[in-house]
N, C-alpha and C positions, 0 to 999 in steps of 0.2 A: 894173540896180537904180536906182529912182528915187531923188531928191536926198534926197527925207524919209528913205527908208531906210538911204542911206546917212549919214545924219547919229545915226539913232538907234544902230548900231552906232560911232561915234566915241565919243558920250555912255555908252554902257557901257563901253567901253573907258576911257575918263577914270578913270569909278567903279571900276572893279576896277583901274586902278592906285594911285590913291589909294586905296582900301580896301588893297592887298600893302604900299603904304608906308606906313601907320599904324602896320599889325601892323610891318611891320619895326623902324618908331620904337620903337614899348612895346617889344618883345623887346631893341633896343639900349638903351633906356633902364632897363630892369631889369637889363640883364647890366651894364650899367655899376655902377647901385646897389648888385649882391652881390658885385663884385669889387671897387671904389674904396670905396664909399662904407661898406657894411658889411663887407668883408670882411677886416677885421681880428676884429671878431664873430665872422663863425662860423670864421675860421681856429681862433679859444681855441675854439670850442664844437669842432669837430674833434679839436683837440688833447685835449680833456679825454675823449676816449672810449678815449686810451690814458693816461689816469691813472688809480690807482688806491690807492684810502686803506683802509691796514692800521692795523688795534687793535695799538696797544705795551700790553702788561702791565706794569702796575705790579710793583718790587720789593716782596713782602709785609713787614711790620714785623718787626723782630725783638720776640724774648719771650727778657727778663732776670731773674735771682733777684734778689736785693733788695740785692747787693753789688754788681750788675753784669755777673754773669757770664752771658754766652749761652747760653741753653738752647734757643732754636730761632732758626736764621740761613737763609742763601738761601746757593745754588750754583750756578752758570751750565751748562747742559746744553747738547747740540744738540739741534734737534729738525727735526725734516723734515715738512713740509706739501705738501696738493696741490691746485692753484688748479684747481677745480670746474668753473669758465665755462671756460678754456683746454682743458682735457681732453674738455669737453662737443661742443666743435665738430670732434674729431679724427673721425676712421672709425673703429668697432669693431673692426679687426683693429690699428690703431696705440695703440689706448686699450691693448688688451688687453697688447702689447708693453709699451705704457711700464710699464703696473702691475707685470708680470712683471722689466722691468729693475729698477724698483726695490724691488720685495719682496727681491731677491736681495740688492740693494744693503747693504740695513737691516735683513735677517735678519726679517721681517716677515710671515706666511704674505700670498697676494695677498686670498685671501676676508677676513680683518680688514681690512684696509685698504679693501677694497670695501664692508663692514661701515659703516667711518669716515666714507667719503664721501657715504652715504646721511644726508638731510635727517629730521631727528625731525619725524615725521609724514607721509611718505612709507612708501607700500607695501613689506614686507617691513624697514624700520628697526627694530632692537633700541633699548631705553633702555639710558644707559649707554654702548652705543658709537658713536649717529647722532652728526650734527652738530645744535647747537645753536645757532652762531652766525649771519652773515650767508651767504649761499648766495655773495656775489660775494668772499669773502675765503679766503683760502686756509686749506684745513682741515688740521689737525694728525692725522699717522699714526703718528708714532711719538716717543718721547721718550726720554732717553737716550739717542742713538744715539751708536756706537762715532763716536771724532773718523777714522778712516780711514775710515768711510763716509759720514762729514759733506763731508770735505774731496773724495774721488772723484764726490760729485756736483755741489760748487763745483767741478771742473775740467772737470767734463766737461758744459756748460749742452745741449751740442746734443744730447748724449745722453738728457736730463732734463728735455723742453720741459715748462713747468709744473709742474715740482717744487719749493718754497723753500726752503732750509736757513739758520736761523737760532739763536740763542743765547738761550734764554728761563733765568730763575731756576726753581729749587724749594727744598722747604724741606730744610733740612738740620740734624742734631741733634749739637751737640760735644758733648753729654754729660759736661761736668766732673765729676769726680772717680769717671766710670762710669757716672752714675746714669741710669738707666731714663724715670721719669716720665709715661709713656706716658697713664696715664689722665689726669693732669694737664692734661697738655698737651693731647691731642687730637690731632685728624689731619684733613684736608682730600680734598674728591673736588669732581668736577666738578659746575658748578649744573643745576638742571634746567629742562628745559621751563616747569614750570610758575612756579619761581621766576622765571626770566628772565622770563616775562610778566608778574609780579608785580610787579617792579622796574620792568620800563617802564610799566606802568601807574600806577607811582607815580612816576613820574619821577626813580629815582635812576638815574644814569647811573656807577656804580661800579662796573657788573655789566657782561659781554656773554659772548655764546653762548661765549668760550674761558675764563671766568673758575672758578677753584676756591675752591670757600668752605669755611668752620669747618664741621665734622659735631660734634667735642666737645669737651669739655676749655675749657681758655680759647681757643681756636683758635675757636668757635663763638661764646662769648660775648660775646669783643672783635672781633669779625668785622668790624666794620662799620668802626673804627678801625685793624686789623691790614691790611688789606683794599688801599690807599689808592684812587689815581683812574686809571684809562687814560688813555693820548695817543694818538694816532696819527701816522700816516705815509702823505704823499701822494706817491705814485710814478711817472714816466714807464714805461711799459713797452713792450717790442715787440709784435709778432704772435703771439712766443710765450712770451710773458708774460714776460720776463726782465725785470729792471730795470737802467732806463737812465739815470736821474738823478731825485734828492729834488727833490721840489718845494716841498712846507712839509710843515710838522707843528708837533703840539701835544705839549709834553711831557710823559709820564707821571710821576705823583705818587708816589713813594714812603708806603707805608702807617706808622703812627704804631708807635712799640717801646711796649711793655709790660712795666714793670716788675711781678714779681710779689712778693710778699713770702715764695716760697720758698727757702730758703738750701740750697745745693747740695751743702756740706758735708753738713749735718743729714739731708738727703735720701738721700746716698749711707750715710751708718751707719743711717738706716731701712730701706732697701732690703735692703741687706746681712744687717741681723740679721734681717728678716725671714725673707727666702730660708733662712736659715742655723738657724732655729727650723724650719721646717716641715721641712727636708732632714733633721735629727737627730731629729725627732718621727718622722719615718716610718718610723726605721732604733729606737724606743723600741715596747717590746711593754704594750699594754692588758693590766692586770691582770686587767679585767675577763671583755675576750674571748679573752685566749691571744691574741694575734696583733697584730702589728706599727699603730701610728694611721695611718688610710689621711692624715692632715693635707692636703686636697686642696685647702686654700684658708686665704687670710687676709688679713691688712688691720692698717698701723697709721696712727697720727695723731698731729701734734708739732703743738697750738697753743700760741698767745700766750695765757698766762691773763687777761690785763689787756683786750684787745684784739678776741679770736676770731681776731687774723692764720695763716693757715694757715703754718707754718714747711715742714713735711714731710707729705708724702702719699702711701703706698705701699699696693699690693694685689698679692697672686698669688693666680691664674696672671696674669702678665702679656704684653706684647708688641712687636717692634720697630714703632715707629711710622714708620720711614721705610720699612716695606713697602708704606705707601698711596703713594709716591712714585712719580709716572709711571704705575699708575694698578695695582690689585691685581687679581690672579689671583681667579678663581671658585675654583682649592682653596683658598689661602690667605684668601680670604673665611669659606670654609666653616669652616674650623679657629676662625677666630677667635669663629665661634659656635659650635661644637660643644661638647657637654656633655661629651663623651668627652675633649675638650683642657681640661677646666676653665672654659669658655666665658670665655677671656680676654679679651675686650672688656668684662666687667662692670665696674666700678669697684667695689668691694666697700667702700670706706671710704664712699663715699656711696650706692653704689647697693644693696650688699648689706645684705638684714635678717636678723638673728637674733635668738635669743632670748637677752638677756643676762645671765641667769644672777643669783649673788648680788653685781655690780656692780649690781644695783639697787635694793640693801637700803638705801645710804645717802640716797637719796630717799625711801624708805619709811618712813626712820627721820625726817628733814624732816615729812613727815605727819603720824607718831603725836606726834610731841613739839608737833607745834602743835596738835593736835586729842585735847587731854586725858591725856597720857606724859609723863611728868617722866625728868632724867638718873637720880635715885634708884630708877625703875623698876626691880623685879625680878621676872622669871620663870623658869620653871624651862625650861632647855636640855636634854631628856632625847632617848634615841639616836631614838625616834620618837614621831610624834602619832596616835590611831587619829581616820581622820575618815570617817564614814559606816563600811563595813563594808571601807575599807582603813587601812593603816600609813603612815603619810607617816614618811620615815627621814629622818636628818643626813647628811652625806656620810661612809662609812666606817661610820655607826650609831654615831658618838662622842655622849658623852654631858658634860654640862658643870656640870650640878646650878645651881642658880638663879643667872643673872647679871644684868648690866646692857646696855643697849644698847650703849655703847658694848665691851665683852667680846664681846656677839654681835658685833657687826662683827668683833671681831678674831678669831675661830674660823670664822665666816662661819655662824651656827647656825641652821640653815635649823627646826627645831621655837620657836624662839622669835621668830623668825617668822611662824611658822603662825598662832601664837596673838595675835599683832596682824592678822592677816591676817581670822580667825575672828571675833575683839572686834567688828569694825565691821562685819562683815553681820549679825551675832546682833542688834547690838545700834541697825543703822541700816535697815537692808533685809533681814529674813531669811524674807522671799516671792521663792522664786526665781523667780515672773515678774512681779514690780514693775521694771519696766525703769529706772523713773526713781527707784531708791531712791538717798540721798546716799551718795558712798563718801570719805572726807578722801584715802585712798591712789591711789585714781582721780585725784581732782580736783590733788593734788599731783604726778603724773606728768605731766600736761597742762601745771600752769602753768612744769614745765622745760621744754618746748616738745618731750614725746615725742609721737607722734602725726601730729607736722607735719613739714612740710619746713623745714628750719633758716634757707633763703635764702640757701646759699653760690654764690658765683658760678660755680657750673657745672650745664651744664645736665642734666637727668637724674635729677636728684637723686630719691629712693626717700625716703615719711613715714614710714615704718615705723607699729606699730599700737600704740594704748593699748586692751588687751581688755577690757572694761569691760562691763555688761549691754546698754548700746545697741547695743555691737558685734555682742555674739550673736546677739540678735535678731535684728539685719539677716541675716547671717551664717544662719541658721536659714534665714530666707526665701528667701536668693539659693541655698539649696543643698539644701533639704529635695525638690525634685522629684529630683531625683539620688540621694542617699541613699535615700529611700522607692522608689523604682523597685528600688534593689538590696534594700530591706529586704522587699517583697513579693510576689518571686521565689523559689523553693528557690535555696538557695544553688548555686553553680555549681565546677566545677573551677579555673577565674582567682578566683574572688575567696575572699582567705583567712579563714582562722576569724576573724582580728580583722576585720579590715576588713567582715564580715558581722555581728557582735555590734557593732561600733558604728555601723553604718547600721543599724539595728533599735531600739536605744535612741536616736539620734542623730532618725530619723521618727519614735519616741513623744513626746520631750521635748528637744530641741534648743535649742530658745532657750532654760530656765530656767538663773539664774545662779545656783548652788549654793554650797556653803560650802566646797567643795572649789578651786573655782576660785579665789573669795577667800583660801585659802591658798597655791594655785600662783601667783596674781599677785602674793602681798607677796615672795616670791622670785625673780621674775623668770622663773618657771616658765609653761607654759601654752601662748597663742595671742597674748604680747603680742612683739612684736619689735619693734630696734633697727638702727639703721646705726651704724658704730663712730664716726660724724661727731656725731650725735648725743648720745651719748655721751661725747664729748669735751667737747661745749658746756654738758652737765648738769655735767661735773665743774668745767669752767672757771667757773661759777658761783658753786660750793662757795667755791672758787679765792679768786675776786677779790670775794667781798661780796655776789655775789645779784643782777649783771648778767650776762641773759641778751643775749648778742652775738649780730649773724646772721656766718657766719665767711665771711674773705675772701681770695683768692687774690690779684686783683688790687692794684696797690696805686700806679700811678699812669701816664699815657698823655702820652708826651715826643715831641715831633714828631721830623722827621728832621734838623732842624736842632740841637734840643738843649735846645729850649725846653718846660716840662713846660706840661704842655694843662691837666690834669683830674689831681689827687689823689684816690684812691680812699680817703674817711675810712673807718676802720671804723663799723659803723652798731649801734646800741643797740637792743634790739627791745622789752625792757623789762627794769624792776626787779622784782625780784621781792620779796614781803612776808614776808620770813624774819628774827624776831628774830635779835639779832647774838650773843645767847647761844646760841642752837639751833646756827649756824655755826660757831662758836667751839667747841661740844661736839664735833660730828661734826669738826671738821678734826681735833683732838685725839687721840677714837677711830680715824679713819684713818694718824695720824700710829704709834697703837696698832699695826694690821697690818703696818705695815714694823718697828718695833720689837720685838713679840713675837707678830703672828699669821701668818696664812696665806704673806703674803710674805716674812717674816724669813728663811728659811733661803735664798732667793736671793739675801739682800742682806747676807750676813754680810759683816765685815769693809769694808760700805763707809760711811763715815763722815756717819753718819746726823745726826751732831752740827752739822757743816756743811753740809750739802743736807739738807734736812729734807724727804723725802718720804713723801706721805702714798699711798698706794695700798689698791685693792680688787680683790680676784680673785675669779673667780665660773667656776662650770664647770654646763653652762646643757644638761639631758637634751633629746638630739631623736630623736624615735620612729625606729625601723629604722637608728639612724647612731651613730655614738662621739660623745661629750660636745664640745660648744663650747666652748673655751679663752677667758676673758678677763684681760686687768691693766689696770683703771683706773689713773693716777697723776696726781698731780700737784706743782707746789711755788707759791710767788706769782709764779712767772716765766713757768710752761712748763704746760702738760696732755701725758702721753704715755698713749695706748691704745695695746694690740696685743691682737687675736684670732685664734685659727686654730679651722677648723671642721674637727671630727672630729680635735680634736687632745688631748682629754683633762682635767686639770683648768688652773687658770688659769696659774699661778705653775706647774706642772710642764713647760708648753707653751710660754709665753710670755715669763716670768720673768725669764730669763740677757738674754734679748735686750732687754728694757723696761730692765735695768740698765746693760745696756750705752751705749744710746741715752742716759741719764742721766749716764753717764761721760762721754761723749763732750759734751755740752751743758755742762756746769760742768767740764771740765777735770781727772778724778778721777782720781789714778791710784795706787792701789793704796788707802788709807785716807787719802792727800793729796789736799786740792784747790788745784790749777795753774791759774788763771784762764789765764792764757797758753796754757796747753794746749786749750782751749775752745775747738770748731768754729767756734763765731762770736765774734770778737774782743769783749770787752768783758765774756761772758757771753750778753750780755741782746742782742736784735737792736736795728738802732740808727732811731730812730725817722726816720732827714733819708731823703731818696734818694739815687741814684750820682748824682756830678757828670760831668755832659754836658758837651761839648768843643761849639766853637761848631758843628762840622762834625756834631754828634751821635756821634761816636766818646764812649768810656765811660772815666772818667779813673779811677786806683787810688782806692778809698774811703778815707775817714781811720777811723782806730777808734775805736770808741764805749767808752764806759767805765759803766760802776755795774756792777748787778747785782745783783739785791733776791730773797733764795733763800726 
């Protein structure tokens, strides 16, 4: 090898050992930086791939009556969860095993639970029972679980890799004095899909995939305040997911109590006399049809006359509300709608409409005396009116020979009626298809706010109808392809002789507003319907002077400490323009009907002298069904309705129980009135709220005193 060559082979050699020693340097000089220099850095970034941060649920707010007392509280359950990512990386035959150990575990079939663990929006996920929350947080399979298979799987972690057992609230209902209040209150279920996305896109962070919210009642309304905030919890874990020490966390908020302005006393003798009218009504035989009143439903209502505060609110059929707890059955879904169970989910005091009958003469009677009727008015009350080519009858075809308005109210005289009813289409619109003719008995049904939704704080609420000629028309249009379809067919074997004579007449002239109708509407007869909420609010009018109230349940939002937030005032919707002699006549006349009309013989012997109550009964025809039960009442203190459908006449159905609720409110007992005996201390409810303890515990209420009858 010449010297050149052997020189160019040193020179490469040099090069490629310096070239191995560079690279060694970088490689030493990095390994040095991620072990010395950064590796404090990614040790925490290491570590953080076994932390993990669980959502804590908020305790929900309690919901108080207006004394104080609990009517929905929280309960501590177990609940058993399964962490999704830890199961995800097992083998299909140890998945399959663990789901199996703990279906058995928690009494669980395995397909629900596999049900649970599926992501909503994932293939084959039902709504309802996918997950909604975070996919890396452990999902809930079962709630309630027995504490012996709470605690057998806290003992046994190796047997349970990835399973959580922890202590969550739900709601729970003490039911003071028994009562019910299920429509009231409401009842909760899990959020959905689309609200959760809703919520994040508006960035309230109150909500997350485990969170249960208000469906009705005040439970929906005050939701957002009932509700409070989530914390969470950041978790060391192992391999298999167990936890090995807290790392931080945020603490969850407790949601706001709700006092409501129902009195739990008051509510439990509503309930009760309810239940207890419809039970005896059904075991009482209609005179009419030989056979027992099917009374399959009913409704009453205890407001503040001064006010609109809702004291008591009852409807049957009703239901237990802690069946939504933990999460309800598809039968007991079912039931709760079913027509065949009375569809007890209805709220019938606001949601249900009927026809009410002759409690709607004394708005009627409001009308005619301001639109040209004086108190001296006299017509003749005979047992019937012929209008067109039928008989319009009195109830029973009593006859009364010429009275006054106020005597009609007290008999309830449906022909002298008619004939104020009659007066103002002859004599304002007597073109039955002038849709826009003036009717004073229309336009005074409206200004008590029938028609509309009152604005009580629950959601749901049903406007019931003012039938009026505008109505029909519409009414005509939305239905005339339906009827004329049956009317220009031969009649068929399903459809019966009526039902084919009045789709016949119904496609020749449907919308005109006849003079017949104008008599069926000044009795509260026809196509117009009421909620007994509504009804309550016409009469608290009468009541208090001709303020129409929107009525309220709520009645103030006291955090968890004890400090009240937000007073719920009652709100005024308007005054109404009712001379104070027209007021003053009709309370009078009403005062009439417990004295010597239709409801006297329910209220004998109770000392009318000192509770001066004024009341109206009305018993309200509905085609193919037993008559609708109503009692208007009221005093300056209180309004009480009660209805029952398919319960017969007003004061025969309703009556004992409406006196009873009256006893029980002013402390009555026998022809004595015992203020001290009165469900609510004082009489009268007391205007302050419960005193809150600085801890928000609920301190005894002091008692209130007056009491204006």
């Amino acid at each position: 090898m010449s010297a050149a060559a052997s020189h160019r082979s040193r020179l490469r050699l040099i090069v490629i050992q310096t070239l191995v020693f560079s690279l060694l340097a970088t490689l030493g000089a990095r390994l040095y930086y991620l072990q010395v220099v950064s590796g404090e850095r990614y040790q925490g970034k290491a570590a953080s791939q076994s932390v993990r941060e669980i959502v804590v649920q908020p305790q929900r707010g309690l919901i108080v009556d207006a004394m104080g007392r609990p009517l929905v509280t929280n309960r501590l359950i177990w609940v058993v969860s399964i962490d999704r990512t830890l199961i995800g990386k097992m083998s299909a035959a140890d998945r399959t095993e663990l789901l199996a150990r703990t279906s058995d575990a928690i009494e669980v079939p395995v397909e629900k639970i596999a049900a649970k663990l599926l992501l909503c929006g994932d293939t084959g996920a039902v709504a309802g029972q996918c997950w909604n929350g975070s996919p890396y947080q452990p999902v809930p399979v079962a709630q309630d679980v027995k504490e012996g298979a709470a605690l057998r799987i806290l003992e046994q972690p190796e047997d349970f890799p990835g399973v959580v057992v922890d202590r969550q609230s739900v709601r729970q209902y003490p039911s003071p004095y028994g009562i019910n209040a299920a429509h009231l209150l409401g009842y909760l279920s899990p959020i959905t899909k689309d609200e959760l996305e809703s919520a994040e896109d508006s960035g309230d962070s109150s909500v997350n995939g485990a969170s249960v919210v208000g469906r009705a009642g005040v439970e929906k309304e005050y939701d957002e305040w009932l509700r409070g905030q989530p914390g969470y919890d950041q978790v060391a874990v192992d391999s298999k997911g167990r936890v090995r020490e807290d790392v931080s966390g945020l603490e969850a908020q407790p949601g706001d109590t709700l006092v409501t302005s129902i009195d739990a006393k008051v509510q439990s003798v509503v309930e009760e006399q309810l239940a207890n009218m419809i039970a005896t009504q059904r075991q009482t035989r209609d005179p009419v049809t030989k056979r027992n009143f099917e009374a399959d439903s009913g409704a009453a209502v205890v407001m503040e006359a001064k006010t609109g505060r809702i004291v008591a609110m009852a409807s049957q059929p009703t239901y237990d509300p802690s069946v939504w707890v933990g999460g309800i059955t598809d039968k007991q879904l079912a039931r709760l709608y079913s027509e065949a169970a009375g569809t007890p989910l209805l709220a019938r005091s606001f949601q249900g409409q009927f026809a009410p009958g002759s409690t709607w003469k004394p708005f009627m009677t409001v009308g005619a005396l301001t639109h040209g009727y004086s108190p001296s008015t006299v017509l003749p009350c005979s047992s019937a009116v012929q209008i067109g080519n039928r008989a319009f009858h009195n109830h029973e075809s009593a006859a009364y020979g010429p009275i006054t308005f106020a005597r009609a109210l007290e008999v309830s005289c449906n022909t002298f009626f008619f004939q104020v009813g009659m007066h103002f289409w002859q004599t304002l619109g007597s073109d039955p298809d002038d849709a826009k003719a003036k009717d004073p008995l229309v336009e005074q049904a409206e200004r008590f706010g029938f028609g509309e939704r009152t604005g009580v704080d629950l959601p749901g609420e049903a406007s019931g109808r003012v039938a009026d000629r505008k109505w029909k028309r519409k009414y005509y249009e939305s239905m005339k392809g339906y009827y004329c379809g049956i009317a220009h067919k031969p009649q068929d074997t399903k459809t019966s002789d009526f039902v084919y004579k009045f789709a016949r007449e119904f496609c020749v002239e449907g919308w005109k507003y006849k003079i017949s109708d104008a008599a069926n509407f000044a009795i509260g007869q026809g196509d117009t319907i009421v909620t007994p909420l509504q009804l309550a609010r016409g009469y608290a009018a009468i009541s208090n002077g001709g303020t129409l109230w929107e009525p309220r349940v709520g009645k103030a939002i006291v955090s968890p400490e004890g400090k009240v937030i937000r007073e719920i005032e009652p709100t005024k919707e308007r005054k109404l323009k009712i001379p104070a002699s027209v007021l003053s006549y009709l309370d009078e006349a009403l005062q009439g009907v417990a004295l010597r009309g239709t409801m006297n013989w329910k209220l004998q012997g109770f000392p009318l002298d000192k509770v001066r109550i004024r009341a109206k009964t009305g018993s309200a025809e509905v085609y193919g069904k037993q008559s609708t039960g109503w009692v208007a009442s009221y005093t300056k203190d209180y309004v009480v309705v009660m209805m029952m459908s398919q319960g017969g006449t007003g004061s025969g159905s309703t009556g004992a129980g409406v006196r009873a609720i009256w006893e029980a409110l002013y402390g009555v007992d026998g022809d004595q009135v015992d203020p001290g005996k009165a469900t609510i201390p004082g009489v009268t409810p007391p205007a302050q709220l419960p005193t809150f303890g600085d801890d928000g515990s609920i301190l005894p209420p002091a008692r209130a005193k007056g009491g204006d009858q």
